[in-house]
C-alpha positions in Angstrom: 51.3 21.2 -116.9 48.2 20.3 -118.4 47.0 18.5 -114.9 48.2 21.4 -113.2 46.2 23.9 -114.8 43.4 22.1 -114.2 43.6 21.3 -110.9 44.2 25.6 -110.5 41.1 26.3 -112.7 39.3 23.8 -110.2 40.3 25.5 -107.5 39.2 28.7 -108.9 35.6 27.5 -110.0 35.2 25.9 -105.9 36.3 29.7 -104.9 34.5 31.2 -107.0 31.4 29.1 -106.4 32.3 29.8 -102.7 32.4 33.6 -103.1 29.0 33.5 -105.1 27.2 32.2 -101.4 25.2 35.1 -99.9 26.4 32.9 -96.4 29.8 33.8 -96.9 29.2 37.6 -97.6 27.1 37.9 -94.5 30.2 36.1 -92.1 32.4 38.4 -93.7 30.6 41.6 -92.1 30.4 39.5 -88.3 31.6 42.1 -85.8 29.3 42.1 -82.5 31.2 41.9 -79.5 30.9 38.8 -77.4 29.2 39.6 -74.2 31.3 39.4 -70.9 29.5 36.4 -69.4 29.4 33.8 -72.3 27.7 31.2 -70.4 24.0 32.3 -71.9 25.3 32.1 -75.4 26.9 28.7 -74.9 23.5 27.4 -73.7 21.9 29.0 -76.8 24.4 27.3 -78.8 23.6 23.9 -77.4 20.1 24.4 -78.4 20.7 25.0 -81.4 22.9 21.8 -82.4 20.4 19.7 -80.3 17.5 21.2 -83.0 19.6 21.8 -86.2 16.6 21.5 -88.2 15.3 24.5 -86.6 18.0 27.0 -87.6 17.9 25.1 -91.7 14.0 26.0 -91.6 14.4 29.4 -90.6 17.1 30.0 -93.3 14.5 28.4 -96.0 12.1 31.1 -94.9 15.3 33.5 -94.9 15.9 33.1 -98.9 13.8 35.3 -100.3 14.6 38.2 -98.0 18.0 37.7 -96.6 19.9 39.3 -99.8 18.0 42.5 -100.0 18.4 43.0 -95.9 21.9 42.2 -95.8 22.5 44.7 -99.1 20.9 47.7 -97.1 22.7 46.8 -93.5 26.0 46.6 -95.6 25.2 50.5 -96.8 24.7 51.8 -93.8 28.1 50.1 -92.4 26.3 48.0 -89.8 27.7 44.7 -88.6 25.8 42.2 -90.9 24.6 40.5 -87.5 21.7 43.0 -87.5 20.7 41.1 -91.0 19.9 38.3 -88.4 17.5 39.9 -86.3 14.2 38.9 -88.2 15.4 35.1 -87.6 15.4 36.0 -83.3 12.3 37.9 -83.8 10.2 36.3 -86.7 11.7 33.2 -87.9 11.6 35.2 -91.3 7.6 34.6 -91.1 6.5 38.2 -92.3 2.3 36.7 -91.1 3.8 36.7 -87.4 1.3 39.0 -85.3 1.8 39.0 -81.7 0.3 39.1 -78.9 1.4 43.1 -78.0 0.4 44.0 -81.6 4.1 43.5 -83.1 3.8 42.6 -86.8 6.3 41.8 -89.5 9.6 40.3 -89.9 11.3 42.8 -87.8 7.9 42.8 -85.1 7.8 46.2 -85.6 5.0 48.1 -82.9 2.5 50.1 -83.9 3.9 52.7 -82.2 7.2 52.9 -83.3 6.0 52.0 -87.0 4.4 55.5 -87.0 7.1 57.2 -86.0 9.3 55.8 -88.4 6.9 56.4 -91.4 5.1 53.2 -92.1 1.5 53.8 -91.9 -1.2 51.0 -91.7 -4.9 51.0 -92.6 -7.8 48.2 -93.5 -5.7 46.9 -96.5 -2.4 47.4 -95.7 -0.1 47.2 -93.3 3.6 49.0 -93.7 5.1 47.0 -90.4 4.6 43.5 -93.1 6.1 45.5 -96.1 9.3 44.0 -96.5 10.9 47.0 -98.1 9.3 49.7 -95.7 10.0 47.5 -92.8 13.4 47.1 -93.4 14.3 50.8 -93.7 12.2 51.7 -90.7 13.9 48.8 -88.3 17.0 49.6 -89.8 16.5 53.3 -89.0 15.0 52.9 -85.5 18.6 50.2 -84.8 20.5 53.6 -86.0 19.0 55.9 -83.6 19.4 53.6 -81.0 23.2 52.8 -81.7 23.5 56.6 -81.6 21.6 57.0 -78.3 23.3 54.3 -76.3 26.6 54.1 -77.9 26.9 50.4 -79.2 25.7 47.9 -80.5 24.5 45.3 -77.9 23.0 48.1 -76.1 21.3 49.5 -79.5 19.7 45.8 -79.5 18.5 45.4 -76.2 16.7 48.5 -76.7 14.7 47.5 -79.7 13.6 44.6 -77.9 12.7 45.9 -74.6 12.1 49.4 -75.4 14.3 52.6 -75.0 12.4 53.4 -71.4 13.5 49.9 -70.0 17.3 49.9 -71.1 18.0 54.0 -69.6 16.5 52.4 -66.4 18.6 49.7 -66.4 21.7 51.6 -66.9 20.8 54.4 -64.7 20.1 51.8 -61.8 23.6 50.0 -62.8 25.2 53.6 -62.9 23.6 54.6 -59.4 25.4 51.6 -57.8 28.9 51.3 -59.6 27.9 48.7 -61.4 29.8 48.0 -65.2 26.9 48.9 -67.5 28.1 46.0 -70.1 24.8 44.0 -71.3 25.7 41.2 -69.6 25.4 43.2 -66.1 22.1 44.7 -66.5 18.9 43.7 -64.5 16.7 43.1 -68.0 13.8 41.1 -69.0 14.7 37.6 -69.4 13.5 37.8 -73.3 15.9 40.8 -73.5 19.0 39.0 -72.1 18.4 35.8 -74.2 17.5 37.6 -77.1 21.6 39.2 -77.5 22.3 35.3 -76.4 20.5 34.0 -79.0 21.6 36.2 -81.4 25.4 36.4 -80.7 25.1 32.4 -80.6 23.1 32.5 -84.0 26.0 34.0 -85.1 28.3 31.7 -84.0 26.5 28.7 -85.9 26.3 30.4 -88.7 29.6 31.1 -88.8 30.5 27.4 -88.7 27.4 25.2 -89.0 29.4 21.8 -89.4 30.8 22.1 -86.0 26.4 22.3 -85.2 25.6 19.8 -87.3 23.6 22.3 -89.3 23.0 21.6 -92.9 23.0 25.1 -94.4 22.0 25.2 -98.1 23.7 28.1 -100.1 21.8 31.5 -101.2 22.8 32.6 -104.3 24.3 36.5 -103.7 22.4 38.0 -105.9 18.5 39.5 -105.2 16.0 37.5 -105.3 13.5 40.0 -105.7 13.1 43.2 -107.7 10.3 46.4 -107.2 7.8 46.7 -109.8 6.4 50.3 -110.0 2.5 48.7 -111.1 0.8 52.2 -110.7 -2.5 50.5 -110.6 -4.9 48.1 -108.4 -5.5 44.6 -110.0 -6.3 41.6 -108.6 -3.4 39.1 -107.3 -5.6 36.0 -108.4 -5.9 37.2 -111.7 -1.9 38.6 -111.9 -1.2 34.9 -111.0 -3.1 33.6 -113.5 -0.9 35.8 -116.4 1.8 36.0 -115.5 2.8 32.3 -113.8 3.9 33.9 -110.1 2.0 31.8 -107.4 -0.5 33.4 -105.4 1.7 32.5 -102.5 5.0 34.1 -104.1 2.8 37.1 -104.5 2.0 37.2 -100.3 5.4 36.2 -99.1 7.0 39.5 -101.3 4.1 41.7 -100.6 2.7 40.3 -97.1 1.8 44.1 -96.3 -1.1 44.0 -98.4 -4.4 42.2 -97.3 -6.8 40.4 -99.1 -6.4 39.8 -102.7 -6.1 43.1 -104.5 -3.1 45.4 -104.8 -3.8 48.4 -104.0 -1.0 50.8 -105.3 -1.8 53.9 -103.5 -1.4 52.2 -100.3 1.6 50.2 -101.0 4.5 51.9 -102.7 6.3 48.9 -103.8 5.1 45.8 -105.4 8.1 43.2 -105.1 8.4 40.4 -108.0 10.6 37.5 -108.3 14.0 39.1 -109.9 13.1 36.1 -112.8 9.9 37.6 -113.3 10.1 41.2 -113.9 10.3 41.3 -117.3 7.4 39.1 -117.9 5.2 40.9 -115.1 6.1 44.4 -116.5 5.2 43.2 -120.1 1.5 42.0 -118.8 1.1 44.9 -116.2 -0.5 46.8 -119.2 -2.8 43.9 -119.6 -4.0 43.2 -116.2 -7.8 44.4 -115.8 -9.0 46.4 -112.8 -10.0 44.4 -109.8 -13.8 43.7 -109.9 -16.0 46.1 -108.0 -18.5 43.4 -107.2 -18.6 42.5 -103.8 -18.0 38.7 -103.5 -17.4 36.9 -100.6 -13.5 35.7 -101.3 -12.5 32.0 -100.2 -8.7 31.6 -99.6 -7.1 27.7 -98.5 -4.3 29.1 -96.0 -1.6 26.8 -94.9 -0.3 26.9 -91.3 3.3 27.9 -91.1 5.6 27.9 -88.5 5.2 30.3 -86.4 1.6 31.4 -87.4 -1.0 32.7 -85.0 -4.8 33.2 -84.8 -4.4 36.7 -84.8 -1.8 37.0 -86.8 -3.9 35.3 -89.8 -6.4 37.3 -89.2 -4.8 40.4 -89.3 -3.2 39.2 -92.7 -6.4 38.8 -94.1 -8.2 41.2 -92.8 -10.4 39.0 -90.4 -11.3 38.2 -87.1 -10.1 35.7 -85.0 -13.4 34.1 -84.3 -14.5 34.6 -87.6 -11.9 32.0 -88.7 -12.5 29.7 -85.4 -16.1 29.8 -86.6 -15.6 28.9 -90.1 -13.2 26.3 -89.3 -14.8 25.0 -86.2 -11.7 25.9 -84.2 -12.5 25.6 -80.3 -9.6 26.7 -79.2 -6.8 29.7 -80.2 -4.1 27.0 -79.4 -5.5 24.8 -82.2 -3.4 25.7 -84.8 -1.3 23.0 -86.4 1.8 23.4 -88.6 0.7 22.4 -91.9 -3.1 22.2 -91.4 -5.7 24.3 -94.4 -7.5 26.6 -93.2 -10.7 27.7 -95.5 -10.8 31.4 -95.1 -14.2 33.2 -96.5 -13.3 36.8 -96.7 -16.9 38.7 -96.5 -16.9 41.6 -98.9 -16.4 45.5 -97.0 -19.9 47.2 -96.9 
């Protein structure tokens, strides 16, 4: 009897371990229909197993973010595939910048940031916040759902725009034609983006049969939001309260620069581990210096970086990194190279 009750309390420690694995509360919300014509997604899917490391990168990047996003899709009944979109779009990178002007994890437009509230000025940007992003993209996928009627055409539409998908349907509609994504004349990055994500899904769902080696998330946040009421200085918050510089970017990437500026940025988001410690030296964090330094920051290149998109993190110019780091060429960048960035100070 003995044996047996522990081989049961065994079982119940591996299912309860099992239960406590943000992966398994994410497969359990999977609901996107399959497209028609499965032959993109199985082509997808190949990719991915042939480049496993790819997916087990992106998912590193994912950790600090995936809990929250998945907890707001899961209020607002969604299928927890939307919680994948910033992996298609972003990689999870929230420095991405590209080349139409798309910023964030979500690669939210500037255009459609406005209307959805998030507002952007020299030292912030709301499209990089990752709580005001979130509720924006998550908002804009609502309206679409409600305009077009489902899900697959909902995400087509946020990545090829409203205008392109009524055309496509309306063309389809005109000649007969089933209006199932599948059968719409799209962009190509439109129709492999439902691909990608539908076969995302799938190896998600069961990375062994991928060969994809995905470490556990513990379900429970990772972050928490700080109400700090006051500017400081990120070096010098580092310095008190033992969060990295880095930490600090990766939870707040809408600010730029080095000082948090609370008026502009509504939330200031702390490692869950660290609230108690930050709120307890909040009080003793001084005001960011008004002299006007020049500010040198050692950047890493990431996955998925670009010229502009650093810039724009840092409130910079492309060329006035290429000159500093006597870059010759936007296509220069290499993961895991420094870059010394000398941030003049604002007249």
């Amino acid at each position: 009897m003995k044996l047996l009750a522990a081989l049961l309390l065994s079982f119940w420690l591996i299912g309860a371990h099992a239960a406590e694995d943000l992966w398994d509360n994410l497969r359990g919300g999977f609901s996107l229909p399959a497209p028609e014509d499965a032959s993109g997604v199985e082509k997808q899917e190949a990719w991915y197993a042939d480049h496993p490391q790819n997916i087990e990168n992106i998912a590193d990047n994912a950790k600090r973010y995936l809990y929250y996003i998945v907890s707001e899709v899961q209020k607002r009944g969604m299928p927890t595939e939307i919680a994948l979109v910033p992996m298609i779009e972003s990689g999870f990178n929230p420095l991405v910048y590209s080349r139409y002007h798309a910023a964030g994890i979500w690669q939210i437009l500037p255009g459609t940031g406005k209307h959805f509230g998030l507002h952007t000025n020299g030292k912030y940007d709301g499209r990089q916040d990752i709580v005001a992003a979130t509720r924006a993209a998550l908002d804009y996928l609502s309206h679409l759902h409600d305009l077009f009627g489902d899900w697959p055409l909902a995400l087509a539409a946020y990545n090829a725009g409203e205008g392109t998908l009524f055309r496509a349907l309306n063309n389809n509609k005109a000649k007969g034609l089933e209006t199932d994504i599948s059968m719409l004349t799209l962009p190509k990055e439109t129709r492999l983006f439902y691909d990608k994500l539908f076969a995302l899904r799938n190896v998600l769902n069961e990375p062994e049969k991928f060969g994809v080696d995905l470490s556990p998330i513990p379900d429970e946040p990772y972050f928490t939001s700080v109400q700090a009421g006051k500017d400081f200085d990120i070096r010098t918050a580092s310095r008190i309260t033992g969060i990295s510089e880095s930490e600090f970017s990766l939870l707040n990437p809408g600010i730029k620069g080095s000082v948090w500026t609370a008026r502009d940025a509504k939330s200031l988001l702390v490692p869950a581990d660290k609230a108690d410690e930050f709120a307890s030296s909040l009080a003793s964090l001084p005001p960011p210096s008004r002299e006007r330094k020049a500010l040198q920051v050692v950047y890493a290149v990431r996955k998925g970086d670009t010229l502009s998109g650093i810039a724009h993190r840092f409130g910079m110019k492309p060329s006035e990194i290429m000159m500093q780091n006597r870059i010759k060429s936007t296509k220069a960048l290499r993961i895991g190279s420094r870059l010394v960035l000398v941030q003049r100070p604002t007249p």
